[in-house]
FIVOFI-146900 format. One record per residue (C-alpha): residue number from 1; z, y, x. Coordinates in steps of 0.1 Angstrom, whole numbers. Example, Ala and Ser with C-alpha at 12.3 -4.5 7.8 and 13.67 -1.06 7.14 Angstrom:
@n 1; c3 78; c2 -45; c1 123
@n 2; c3 71; c2 -11; c1 137
END
This chain:
@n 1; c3 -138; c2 -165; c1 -356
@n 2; c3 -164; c2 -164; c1 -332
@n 3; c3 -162; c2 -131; c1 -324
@n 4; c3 -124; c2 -138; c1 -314
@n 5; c3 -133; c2 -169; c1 -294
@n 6; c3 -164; c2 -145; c1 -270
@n 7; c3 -134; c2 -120; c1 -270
@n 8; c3 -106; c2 -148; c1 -252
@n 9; c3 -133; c2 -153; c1 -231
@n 10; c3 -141; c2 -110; c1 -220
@n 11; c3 -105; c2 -110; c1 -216
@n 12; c3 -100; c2 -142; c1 -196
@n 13; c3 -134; c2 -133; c1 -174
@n 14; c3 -146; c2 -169; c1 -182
@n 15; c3 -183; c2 -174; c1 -183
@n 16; c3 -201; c2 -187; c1 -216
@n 17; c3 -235; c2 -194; c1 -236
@n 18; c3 -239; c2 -202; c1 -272
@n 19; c3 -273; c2 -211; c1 -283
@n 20; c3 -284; c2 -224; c1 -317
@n 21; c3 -297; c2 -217; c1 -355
@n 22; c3 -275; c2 -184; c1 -361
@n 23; c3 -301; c2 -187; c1 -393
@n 24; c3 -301; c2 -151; c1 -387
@n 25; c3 -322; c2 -124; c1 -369
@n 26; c3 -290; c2 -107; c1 -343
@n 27; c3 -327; c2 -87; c1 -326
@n 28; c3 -329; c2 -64; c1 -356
@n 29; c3 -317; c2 -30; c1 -349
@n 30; c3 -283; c2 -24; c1 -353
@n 31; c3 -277; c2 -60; c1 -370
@n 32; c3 -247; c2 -60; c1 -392
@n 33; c3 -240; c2 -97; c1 -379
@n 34; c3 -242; c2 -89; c1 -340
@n 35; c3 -222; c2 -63; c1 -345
@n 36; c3 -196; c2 -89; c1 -361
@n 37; c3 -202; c2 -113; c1 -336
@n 38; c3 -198; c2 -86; c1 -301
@n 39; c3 -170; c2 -59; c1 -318
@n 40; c3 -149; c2 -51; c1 -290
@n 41; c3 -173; c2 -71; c1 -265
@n 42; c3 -206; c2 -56; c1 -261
@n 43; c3 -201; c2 -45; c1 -227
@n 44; c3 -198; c2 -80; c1 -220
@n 45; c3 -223; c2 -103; c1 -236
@n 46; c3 -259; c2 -103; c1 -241
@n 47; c3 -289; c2 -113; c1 -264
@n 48; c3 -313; c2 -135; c1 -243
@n 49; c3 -335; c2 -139; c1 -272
@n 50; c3 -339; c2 -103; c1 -279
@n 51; c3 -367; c2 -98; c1 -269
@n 52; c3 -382; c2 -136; c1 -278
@n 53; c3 -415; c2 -132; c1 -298
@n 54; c3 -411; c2 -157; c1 -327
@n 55; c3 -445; c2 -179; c1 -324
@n 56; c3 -433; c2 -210; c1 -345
@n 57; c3 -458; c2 -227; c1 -364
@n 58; c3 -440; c2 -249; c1 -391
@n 59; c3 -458; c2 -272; c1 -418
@n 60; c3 -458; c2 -251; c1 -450
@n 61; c3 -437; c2 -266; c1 -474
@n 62; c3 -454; c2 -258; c1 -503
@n 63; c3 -488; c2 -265; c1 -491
@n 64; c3 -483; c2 -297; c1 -464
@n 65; c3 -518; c2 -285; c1 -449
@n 66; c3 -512; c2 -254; c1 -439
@n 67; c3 -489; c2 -238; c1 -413
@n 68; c3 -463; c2 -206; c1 -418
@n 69; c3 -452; c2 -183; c1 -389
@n 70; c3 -419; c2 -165; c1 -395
@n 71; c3 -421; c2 -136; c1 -385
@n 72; c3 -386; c2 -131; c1 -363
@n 73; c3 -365; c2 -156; c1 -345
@n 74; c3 -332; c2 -169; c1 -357
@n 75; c3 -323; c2 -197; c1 -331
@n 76; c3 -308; c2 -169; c1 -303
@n 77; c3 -295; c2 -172; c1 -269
@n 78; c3 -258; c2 -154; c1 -261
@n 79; c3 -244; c2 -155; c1 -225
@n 80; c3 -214; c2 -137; c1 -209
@n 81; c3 -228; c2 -108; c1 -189
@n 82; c3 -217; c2 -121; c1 -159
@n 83; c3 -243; c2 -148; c1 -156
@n 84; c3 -282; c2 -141; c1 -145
@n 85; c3 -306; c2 -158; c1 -174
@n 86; c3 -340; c2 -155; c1 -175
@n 87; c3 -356; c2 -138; c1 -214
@n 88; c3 -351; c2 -164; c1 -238
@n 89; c3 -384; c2 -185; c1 -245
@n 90; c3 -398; c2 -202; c1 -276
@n 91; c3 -414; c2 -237; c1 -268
@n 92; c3 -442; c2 -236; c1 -293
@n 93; c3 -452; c2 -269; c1 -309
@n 94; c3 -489; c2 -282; c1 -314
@n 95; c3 -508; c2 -270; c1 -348
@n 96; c3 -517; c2 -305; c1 -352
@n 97; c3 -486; c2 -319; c1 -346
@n 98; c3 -469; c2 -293; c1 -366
@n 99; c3 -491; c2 -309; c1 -395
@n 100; c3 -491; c2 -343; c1 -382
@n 101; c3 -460; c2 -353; c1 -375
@n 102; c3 -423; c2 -349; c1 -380
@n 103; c3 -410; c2 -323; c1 -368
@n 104; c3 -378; c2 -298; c1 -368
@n 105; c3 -388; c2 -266; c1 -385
@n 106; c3 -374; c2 -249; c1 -354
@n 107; c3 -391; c2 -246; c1 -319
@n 108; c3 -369; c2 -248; c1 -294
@n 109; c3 -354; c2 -218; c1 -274
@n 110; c3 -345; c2 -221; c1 -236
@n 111; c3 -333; c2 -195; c1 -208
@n 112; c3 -327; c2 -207; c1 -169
@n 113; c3 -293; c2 -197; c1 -155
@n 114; c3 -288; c2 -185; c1 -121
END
């Protein structure tokens, strides 16, 4: 469905970004998923994250006092080609807020759009 919807948009020239938790890493090398989402579009879109090192602390879940780094990102960036954006970036949250206080088990993602 997605992949349709970024397709409408190729065909109609119409600029775009989705951002959020695919829950999935669309970096890896030939990703089954990316290739889902861009079939028939690649010459059009493009992975700001792709590059994004993933330095997210989270609070352990199992052990509340410790931290856990995953090891690749899974919030991405997607834009039309058309638009200029900056590498996506990974806002990286306090260790001792990360154990502290409440907070989402994502760190945010950003890009700047020219």
């Amino acid at each position: 469905m997605l992949n349709r919807w970024i397709n409408e948009r190729a065909a109609n020239n119409e600029s775009f970004i989705i951002a959020g938790d695919f829950n999935h890493n669309l970096a890896y090398p030939n990703d089954w998923l990316w290739q889902l989402l861009t079939n028939n579009s690649e010459q059009s879109v493009a992975l700001i994250t792709k590059a994004t090192p993933a330095d997210c602390l989270v609070r352990s879940k199992r052990k509340p006092t410790k931290t856990h780094q995953f090891r690749q990102l899974i919030d991405h960036i997607v834009v039309s080609k058309d638009l200029f954006a900056t590498p996506g970036k990974q806002t990286v949250f306090n260790k001792q807020d990360v154990l502290t206080r409440q907070l989402s088990d994502h760190c945010p993602i950003s890009t700047t759009i020219h």
